[in-house]
SETOR-91345 format. One record per residue (C-alpha): residue number from 0; residue in one letter; y, x, z. Coordinates in Angstrom, 2 decimals, decimal comma. Example, Ala and Ser with C-alpha at 12.3 -4.5 7.8 and 13.67 -1.06 7.14 Angstrom:
 seq type      c2      c1      c3
   0    a   -4,50   12,30    7,80
   1    s   -1,06   13,67    7,14
REM end
This chain:
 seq type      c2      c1      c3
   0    x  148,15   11,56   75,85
   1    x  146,58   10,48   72,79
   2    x  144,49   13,06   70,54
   3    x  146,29   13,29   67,13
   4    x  143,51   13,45   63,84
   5    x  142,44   16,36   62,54
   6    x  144,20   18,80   59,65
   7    x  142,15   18,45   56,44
   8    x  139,17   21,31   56,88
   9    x  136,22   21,60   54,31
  10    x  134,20   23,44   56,51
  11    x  134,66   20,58   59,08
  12    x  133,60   18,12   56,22
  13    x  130,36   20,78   56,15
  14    x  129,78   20,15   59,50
  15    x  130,27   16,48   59,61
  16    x  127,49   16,13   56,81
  17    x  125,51   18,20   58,84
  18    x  126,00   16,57   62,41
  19    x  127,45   19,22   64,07
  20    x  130,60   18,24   65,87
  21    x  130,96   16,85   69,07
  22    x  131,59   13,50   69,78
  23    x  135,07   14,11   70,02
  24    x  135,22   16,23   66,72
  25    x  134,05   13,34   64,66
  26    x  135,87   10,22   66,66
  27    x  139,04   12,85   65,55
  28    x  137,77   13,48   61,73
  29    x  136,73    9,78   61,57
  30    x  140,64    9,50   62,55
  31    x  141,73   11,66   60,11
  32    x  139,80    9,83   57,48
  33    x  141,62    7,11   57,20
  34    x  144,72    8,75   56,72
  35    x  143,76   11,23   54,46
  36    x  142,43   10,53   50,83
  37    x  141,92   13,79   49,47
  38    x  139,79   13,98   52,78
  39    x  138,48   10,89   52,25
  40    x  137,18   11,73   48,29
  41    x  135,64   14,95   49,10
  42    x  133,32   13,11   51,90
  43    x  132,57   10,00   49,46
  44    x  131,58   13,18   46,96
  45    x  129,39   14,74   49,50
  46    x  127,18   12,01   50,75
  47    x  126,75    9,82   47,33
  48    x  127,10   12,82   44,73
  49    x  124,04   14,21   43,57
  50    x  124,25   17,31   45,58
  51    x  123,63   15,75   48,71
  52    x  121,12   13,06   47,86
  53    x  119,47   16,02   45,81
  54    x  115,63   16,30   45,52
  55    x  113,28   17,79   43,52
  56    x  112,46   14,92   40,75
  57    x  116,25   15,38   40,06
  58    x  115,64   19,13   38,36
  59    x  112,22   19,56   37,85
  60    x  111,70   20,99   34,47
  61    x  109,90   24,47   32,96
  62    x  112,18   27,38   33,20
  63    x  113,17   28,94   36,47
  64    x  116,56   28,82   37,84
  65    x  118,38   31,55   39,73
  66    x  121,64   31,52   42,04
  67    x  124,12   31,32   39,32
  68    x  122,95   28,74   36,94
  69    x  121,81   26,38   40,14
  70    x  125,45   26,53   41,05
  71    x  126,50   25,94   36,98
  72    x  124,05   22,69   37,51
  73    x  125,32   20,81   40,32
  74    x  129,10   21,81   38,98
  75    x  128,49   19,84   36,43
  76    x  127,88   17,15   38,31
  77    x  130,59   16,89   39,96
  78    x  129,34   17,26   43,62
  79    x  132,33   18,74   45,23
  80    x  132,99   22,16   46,48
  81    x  131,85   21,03   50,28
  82    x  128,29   20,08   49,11
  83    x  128,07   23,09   46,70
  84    x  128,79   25,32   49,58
  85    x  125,88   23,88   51,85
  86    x  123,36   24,16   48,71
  87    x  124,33   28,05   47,86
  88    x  123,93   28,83   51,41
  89    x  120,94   27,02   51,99
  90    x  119,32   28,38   49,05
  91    x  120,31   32,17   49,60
  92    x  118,83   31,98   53,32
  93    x  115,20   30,81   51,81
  94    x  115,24   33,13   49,07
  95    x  115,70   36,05   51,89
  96    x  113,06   35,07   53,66
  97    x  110,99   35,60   50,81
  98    x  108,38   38,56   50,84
  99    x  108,29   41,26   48,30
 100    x  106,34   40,86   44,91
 101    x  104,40   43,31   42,40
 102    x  105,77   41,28   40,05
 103    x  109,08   41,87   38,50
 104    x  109,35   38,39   36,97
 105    x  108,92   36,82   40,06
 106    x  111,69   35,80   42,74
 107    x  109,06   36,88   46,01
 108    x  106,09   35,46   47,43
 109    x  105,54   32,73   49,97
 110    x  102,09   32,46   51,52
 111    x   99,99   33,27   48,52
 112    x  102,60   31,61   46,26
 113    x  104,35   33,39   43,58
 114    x  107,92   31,86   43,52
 115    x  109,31   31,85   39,82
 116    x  112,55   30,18   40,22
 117    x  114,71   27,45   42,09
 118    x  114,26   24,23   41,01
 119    x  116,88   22,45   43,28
 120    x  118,31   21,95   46,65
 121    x  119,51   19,05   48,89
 122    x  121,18   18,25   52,56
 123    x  117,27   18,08   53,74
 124    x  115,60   21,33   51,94
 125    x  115,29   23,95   48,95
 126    x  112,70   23,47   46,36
 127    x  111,23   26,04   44,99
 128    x  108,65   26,39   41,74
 129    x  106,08   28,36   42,36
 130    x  102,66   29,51   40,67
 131    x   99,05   29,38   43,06
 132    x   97,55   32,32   41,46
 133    x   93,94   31,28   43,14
 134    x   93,99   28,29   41,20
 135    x   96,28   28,79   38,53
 136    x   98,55   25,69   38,51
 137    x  102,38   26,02   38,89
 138    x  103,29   23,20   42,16
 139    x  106,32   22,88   43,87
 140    x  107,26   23,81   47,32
 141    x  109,91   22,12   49,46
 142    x  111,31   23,65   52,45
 143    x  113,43   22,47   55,21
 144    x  116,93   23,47   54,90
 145    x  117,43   26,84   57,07
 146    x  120,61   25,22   58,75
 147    x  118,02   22,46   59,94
 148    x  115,50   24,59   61,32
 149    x  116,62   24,27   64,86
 150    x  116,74   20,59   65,07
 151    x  113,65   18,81   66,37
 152    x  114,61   15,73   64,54
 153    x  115,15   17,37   61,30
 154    x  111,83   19,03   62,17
 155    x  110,58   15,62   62,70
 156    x  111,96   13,55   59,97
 157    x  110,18   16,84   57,33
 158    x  106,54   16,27   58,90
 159    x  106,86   12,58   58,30
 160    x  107,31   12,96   55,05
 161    x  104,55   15,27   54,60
 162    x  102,26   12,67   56,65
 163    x  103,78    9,86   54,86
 164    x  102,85   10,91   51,47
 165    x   99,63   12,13   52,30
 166    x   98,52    8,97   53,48
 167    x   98,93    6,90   50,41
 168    x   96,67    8,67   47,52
 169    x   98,25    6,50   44,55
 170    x   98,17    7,44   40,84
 171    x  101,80    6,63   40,93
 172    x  103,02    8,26   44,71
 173    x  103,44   12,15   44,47
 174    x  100,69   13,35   46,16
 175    x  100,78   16,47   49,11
 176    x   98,31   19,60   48,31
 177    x   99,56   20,85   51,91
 178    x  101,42   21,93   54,88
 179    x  102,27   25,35   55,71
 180    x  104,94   27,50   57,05
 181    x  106,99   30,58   56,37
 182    x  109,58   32,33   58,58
 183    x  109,42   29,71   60,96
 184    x  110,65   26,65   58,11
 185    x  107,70   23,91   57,07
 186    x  106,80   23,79   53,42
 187    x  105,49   20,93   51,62
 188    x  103,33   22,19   48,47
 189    x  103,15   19,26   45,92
 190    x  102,25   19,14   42,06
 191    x  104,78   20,45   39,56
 192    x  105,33   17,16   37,18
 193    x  106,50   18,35   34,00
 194    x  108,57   15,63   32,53
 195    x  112,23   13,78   34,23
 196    x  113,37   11,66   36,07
 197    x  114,33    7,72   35,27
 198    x  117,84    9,03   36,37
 199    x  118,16   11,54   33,92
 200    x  116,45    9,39   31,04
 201    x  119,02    6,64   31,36
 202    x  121,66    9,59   31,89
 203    x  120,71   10,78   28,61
 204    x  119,59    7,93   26,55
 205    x  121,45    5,13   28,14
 206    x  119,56    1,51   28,20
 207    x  115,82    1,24   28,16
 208    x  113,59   -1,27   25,96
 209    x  112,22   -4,44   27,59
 210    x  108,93   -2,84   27,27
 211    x  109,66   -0,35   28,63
 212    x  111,71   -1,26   31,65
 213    x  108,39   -3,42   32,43
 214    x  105,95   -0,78   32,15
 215    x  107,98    1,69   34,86
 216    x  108,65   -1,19   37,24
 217    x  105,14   -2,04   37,14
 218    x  103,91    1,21   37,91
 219    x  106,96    1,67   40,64
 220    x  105,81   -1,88   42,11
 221    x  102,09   -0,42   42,37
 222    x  103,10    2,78   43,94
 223    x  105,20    1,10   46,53
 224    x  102,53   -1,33   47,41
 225    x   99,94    1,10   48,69
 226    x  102,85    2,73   50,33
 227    x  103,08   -0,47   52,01
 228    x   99,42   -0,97   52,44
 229    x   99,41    2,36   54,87
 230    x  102,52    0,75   56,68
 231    x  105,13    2,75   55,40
 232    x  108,90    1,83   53,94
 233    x  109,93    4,44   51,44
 234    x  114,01    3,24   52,02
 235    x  115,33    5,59   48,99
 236    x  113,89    3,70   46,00
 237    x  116,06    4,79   42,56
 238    x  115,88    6,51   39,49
 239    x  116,00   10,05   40,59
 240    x  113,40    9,34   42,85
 241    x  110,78    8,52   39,86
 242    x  109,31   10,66   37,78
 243    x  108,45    9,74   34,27
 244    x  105,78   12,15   32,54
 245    x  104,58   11,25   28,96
 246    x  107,48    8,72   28,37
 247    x  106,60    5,76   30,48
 248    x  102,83    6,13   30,22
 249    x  102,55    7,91   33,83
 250    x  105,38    6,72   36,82
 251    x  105,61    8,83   40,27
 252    x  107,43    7,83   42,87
 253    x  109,07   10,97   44,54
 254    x  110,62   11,87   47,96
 255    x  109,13   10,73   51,01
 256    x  111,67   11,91   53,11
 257    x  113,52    8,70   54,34
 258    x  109,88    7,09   54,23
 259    x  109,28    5,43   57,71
 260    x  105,77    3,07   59,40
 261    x  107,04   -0,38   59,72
 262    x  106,34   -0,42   63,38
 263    x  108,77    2,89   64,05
 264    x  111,50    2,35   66,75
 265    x  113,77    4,12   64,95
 266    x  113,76    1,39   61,92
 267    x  114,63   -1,27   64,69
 268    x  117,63    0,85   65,77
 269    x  121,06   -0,80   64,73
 270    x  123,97    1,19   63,26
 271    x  121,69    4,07   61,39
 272    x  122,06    3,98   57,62
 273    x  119,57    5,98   55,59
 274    x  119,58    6,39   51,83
 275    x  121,12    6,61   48,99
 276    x  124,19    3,30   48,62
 277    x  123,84    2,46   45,26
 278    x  120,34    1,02   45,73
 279    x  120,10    0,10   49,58
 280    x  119,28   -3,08   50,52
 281    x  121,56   -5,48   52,26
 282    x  119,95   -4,88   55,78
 283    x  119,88   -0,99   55,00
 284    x  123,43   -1,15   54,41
 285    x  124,01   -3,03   57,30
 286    x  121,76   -0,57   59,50
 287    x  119,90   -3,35   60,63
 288    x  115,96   -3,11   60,49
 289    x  114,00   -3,36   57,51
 290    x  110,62   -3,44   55,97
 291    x  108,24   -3,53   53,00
 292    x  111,24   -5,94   51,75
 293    x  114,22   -3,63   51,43
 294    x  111,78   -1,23   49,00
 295    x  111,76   -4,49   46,59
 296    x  115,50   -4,93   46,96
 297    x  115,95   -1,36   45,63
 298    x  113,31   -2,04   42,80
 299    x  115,08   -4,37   42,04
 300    x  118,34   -2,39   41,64
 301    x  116,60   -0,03   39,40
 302    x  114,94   -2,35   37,00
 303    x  118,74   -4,03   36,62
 304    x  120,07    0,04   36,00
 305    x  117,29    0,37   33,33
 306    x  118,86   -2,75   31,80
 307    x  122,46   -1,80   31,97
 308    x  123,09    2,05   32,50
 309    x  124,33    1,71   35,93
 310    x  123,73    0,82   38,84
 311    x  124,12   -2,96   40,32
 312    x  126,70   -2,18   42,84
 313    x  129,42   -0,19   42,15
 314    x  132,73    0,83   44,31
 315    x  135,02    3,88   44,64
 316    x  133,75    4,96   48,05
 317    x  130,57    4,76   49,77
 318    x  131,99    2,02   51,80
 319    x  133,21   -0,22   49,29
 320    x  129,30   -0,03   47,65
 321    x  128,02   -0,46   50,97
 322    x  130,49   -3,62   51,38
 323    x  129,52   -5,18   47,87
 324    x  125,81   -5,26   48,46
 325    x  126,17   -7,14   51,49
 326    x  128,66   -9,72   50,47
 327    x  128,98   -9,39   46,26
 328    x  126,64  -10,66   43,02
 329    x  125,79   -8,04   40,37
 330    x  127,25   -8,60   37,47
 331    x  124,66  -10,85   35,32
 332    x  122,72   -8,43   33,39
 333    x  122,84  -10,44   29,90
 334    x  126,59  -10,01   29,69
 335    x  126,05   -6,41   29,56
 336    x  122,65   -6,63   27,53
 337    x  122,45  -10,39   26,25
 338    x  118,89   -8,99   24,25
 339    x  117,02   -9,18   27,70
 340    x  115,45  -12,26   27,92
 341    x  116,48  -15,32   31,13
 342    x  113,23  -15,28   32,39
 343    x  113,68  -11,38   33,13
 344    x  116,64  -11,63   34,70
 345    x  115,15  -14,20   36,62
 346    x  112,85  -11,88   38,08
 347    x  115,73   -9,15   38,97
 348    x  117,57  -11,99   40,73
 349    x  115,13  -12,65   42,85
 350    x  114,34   -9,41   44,28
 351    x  118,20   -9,58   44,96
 352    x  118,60  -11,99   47,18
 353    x  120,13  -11,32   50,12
 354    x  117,49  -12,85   52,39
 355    x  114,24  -10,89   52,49
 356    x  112,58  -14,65   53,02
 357    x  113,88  -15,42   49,86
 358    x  112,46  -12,54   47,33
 359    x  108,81  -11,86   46,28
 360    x  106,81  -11,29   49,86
 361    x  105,23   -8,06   48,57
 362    x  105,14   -5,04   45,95
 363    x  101,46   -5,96   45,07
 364    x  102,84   -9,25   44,27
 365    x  105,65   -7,62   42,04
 366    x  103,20   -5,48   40,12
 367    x  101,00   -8,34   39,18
 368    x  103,89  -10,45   37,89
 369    x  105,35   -7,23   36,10
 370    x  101,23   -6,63   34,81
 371    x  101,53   -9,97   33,32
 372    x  104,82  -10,24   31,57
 373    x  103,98   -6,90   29,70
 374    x  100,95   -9,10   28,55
 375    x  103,21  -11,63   27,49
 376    x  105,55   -9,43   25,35
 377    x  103,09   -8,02   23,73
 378    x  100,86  -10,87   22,87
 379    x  103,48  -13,85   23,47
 380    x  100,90  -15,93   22,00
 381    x   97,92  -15,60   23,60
 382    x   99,60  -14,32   27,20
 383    x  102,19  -17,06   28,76
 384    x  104,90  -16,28   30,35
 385    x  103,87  -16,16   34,32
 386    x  105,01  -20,01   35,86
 387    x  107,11  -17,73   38,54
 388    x  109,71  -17,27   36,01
 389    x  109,27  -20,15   34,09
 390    x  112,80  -22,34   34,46
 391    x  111,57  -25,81   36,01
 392    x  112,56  -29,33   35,08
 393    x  111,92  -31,89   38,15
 394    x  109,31  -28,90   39,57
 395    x  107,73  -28,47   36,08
 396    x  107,72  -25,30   34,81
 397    x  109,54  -25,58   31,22
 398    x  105,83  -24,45   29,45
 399    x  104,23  -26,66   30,88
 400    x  106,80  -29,66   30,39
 401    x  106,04  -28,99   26,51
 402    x  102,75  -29,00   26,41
 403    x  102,42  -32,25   27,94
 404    x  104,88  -33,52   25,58
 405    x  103,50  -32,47   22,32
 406    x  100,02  -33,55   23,69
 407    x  101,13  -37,03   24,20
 408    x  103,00  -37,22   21,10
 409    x   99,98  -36,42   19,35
 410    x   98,28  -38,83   21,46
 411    x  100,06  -41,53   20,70
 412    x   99,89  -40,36   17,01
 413    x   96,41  -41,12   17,14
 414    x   96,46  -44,37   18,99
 415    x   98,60  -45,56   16,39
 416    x   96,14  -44,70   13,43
 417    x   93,28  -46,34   15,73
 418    x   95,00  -49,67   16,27
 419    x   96,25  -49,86   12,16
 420    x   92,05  -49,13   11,70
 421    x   91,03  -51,64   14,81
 422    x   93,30  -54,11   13,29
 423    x   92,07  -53,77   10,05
 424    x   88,37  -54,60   11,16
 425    x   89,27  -57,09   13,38
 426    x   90,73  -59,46   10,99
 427    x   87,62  -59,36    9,04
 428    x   85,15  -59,70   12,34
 429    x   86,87  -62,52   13,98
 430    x   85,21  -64,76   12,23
 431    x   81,10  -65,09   11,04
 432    x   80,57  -64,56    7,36
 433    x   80,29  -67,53    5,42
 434    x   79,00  -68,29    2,02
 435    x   82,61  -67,60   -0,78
 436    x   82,39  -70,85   -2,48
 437    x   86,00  -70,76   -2,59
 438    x   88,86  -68,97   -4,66
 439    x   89,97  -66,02   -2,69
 440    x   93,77  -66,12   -1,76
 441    x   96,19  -63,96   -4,14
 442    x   96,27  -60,37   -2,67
 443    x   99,72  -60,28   -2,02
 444    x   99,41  -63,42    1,01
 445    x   96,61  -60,94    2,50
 446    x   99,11  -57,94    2,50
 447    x  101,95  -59,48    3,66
 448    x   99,92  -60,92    6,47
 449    x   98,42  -57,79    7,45
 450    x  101,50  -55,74    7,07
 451    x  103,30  -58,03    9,60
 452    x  100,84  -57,36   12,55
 453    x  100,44  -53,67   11,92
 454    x  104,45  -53,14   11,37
 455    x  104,89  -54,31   14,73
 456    x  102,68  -52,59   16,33
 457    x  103,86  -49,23   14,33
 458    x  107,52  -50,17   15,52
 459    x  106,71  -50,31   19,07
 460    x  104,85  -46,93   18,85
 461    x  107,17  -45,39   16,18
 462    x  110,06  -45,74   18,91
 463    x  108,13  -44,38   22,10
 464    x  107,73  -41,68   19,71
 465    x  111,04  -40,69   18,89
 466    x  112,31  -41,17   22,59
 467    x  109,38  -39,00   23,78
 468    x  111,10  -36,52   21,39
 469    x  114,32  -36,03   22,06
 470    x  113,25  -35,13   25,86
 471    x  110,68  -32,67   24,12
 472    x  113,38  -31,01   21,75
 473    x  115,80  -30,57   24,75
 474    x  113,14  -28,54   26,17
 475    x  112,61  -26,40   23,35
 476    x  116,28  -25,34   23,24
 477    x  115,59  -22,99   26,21
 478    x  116,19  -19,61   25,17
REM end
């Protein structure tokens, strides 16, 4: 007899997110799934929300947070009553394993740590802000989610992060201070970044200057390439995930959890999707393998959100997102922001191919282009714009098609003034000077003859010219 699907549960949704049913629990709630849509809603609320996918770039900021306002927080933004539940509890369970503290402004203690408030919590861990009394610094301290602490993968997955960002020591990649544990749950101790995130600056302030947008993927492309240097895929590239402090002088690139060496079996494995939808690449979505590749993919989907307010790929459900980045095109970003320029849009298209083969081979690659078009907007001048993203004419970049074209213009400017001069002294050299024992000829005879060979000449020239120029102003018409 045939198992019917589950009744709708929210603590089964809970335990879903969390991998806790049997194999036959979730063939049953994948069942009842695709009956149910209220079912249905509150899962597609769970796993793309910002509860879930929660980290600590998300909330940083200066004043501590307790219980009740953490809970006001993630209310607000609209994460669903499932995920809420799994962030209260998580967060209550650390906070009781806290030690006692002499000081009443103080939550507790954690090894040597005076913890001064909550800063945020996701399905991975709690993060905490906390002051180092020995060297008086405030840092932040993320610990594995309590309901995790039993699994050796979870376990796992925490301590690659840890060695993951440790190994790349990056002005622009969060670094790790160090590695401890309390009550039997790892702890990552990293700096406290006063400033936001890029998710919470376009959340606030909507579109960002072309400038601007430049400057933060630049910095974002030169994070991610020594990332890639030491061999590691980040796989969770997007806005909450970078930190802006001092405006968009100073980018770091946040949350190493997902992060993964090129050469581990588990990114070879088929069927496992890691990240957050909205910016995975094609083969993440897909849950094929992927490598330095996908991280430009998802660069590329926040450098188009910068542009727009949103993000590239947008659906109802998880799925549907999932099912436009492997088979739709992004809206072109100059409908929604026709200021941006083509040759920037350009650039964003290209990290969006579909085909790895077929975007920019590497990050370091991606940060010198970026380097050089903020060169270019800010001395347009003297800086041209890169050939990469110049549009080509028969394999000529457009730049380059002009300057040959004004440069023979002129050319043939100045051939025409020599021959009228050459012409001029040849009619008096073709002969030897003689004795003038005659009348000279009236002066209108010698114009009119002269005026006849030159005009011809200047005829023939004057209408290579103005062919030569029409193909030159059609090139200028680029916007």
């Amino acid at each position: 007899m045939e198992a019917k699907p589950t009744a709708c549960d929210d603590t089964r949704i809970a335990r879903f997110l969390r991998r806790e049913l049997t194999d036959e629990e979730e063939r049953l709630f994948e069942l009842h799934l695709d009956t149910c849509e209220t079912c249905s809603e509150k899962l597609d609320r769970s796993t793309a929300g910002p509860a879930d996918w929660h980290e600590a770039a998300e909330l940083l900021r200066d004043e501590p947070i307790d219980l009740e306002p953490l809970s006001v927080v993630l209310s607000d933004a609209d994460s669903g009553e499932v995920a809420r539940h799994v962030v209260d509890d998580s967060v209550r369970r650390v906070l009781e394993l806290l030690h006692p503290t002499d000081d009443p402004q103080m939550l507790g203690r954690i090894a040597g740590y005076e913890v001064v408030g909550v800063i945020g919590s996701g399905g991975n861990g709690v993060v905490l802000k906390a002051h180092d009394s020995a060297l008086n610094r405030y840092v932040a301290i993320k610990m594995l989610a309590p309901h995790l602490a039993s699994s050796g993968a979870a376990r796992g997955r925490f301590a690659r992060e840890a060695v993951a960002a440790a190994a790349v020591m990056h002005e622009n990649v969060i670094a790790i201070h160090g590695v401890q544990e309390h009550g039997g749950l790892p702890f990552l101790v990293m700096p406290y970044v006063r400033g936001t995130s890029l998710q919470k600056r376009i959340d606030q302030k909507g579109t960002l200057a072309l400038l601007e947008i430049l400057r933060i993927g630049m910095q974002a492309a030169a994070g991610l390439a020594a990332a890639h240097a030491q061999g590691l895929v980040h796989r969770d590239i997007k806005p909450a995930n970078i930190l802006l402090a001092g405006g968009v002088e100073r980018v770091t690139i946040t949350d190493f959890g997902l992060a993964r060496a090129v050469d581990d079996a588990s990114m070879t494995r088929s069927g496992i999707i890691a990240g957050t939808p909205q910016f995975m690449s094609p083969e993440q979505a897909r849950g094929e393998a992927v490598d330095h590749r996908s991280d430009l993919f998802s660069l590329g989907s926040v450098l188009y959100a910068m542009c727009t307010g949103h993000p590239p790929f947008r659906a109802d459900s998880s799925y549907g997102v999932l099912q436009r980045i492997c088979q739709s095109t992004p809206r072109p970003i100059r409908q929604s922001n026709p200021d941006l320029p083509t040759w920037f849009c350009r650039l964003v298209d290209r990290l969006h191919q579909k085909d790895p083969q077929k975007r920019f081979q590497s990050a370091a690659e991606v940060a010198d282009l970026l380097a050089r078009c903020v060169a270019h907007v800010q001395q347009p001048l003297a800086q041209p714009l890169p050939n990469e993203l110049c549009e080509k004419h028969g394999g000529v970049p457009v730049p380059h098609r002009r300057a040959w074209a004004v440069a023979l213009v002129g050319g043939l400017a100045v051939a025409a003034t020599s021959a009228v001069l050459w012409l001029g002294q040849g009619s008096q050299s073709d002969q030897s000077p003689r004795p003038d024992t005659s009348t000279p000829p009236a002066a209108a005879n010698d114009d009119v003859r002269w005026n006849d060979d030159v005009d011809r000449l200047l005829r023939e020239l004057n209408e290579s010219v103005e062919e030569l120029d029409k193909d030159t102003q059609q090139l200028f018409e680029e916007p």
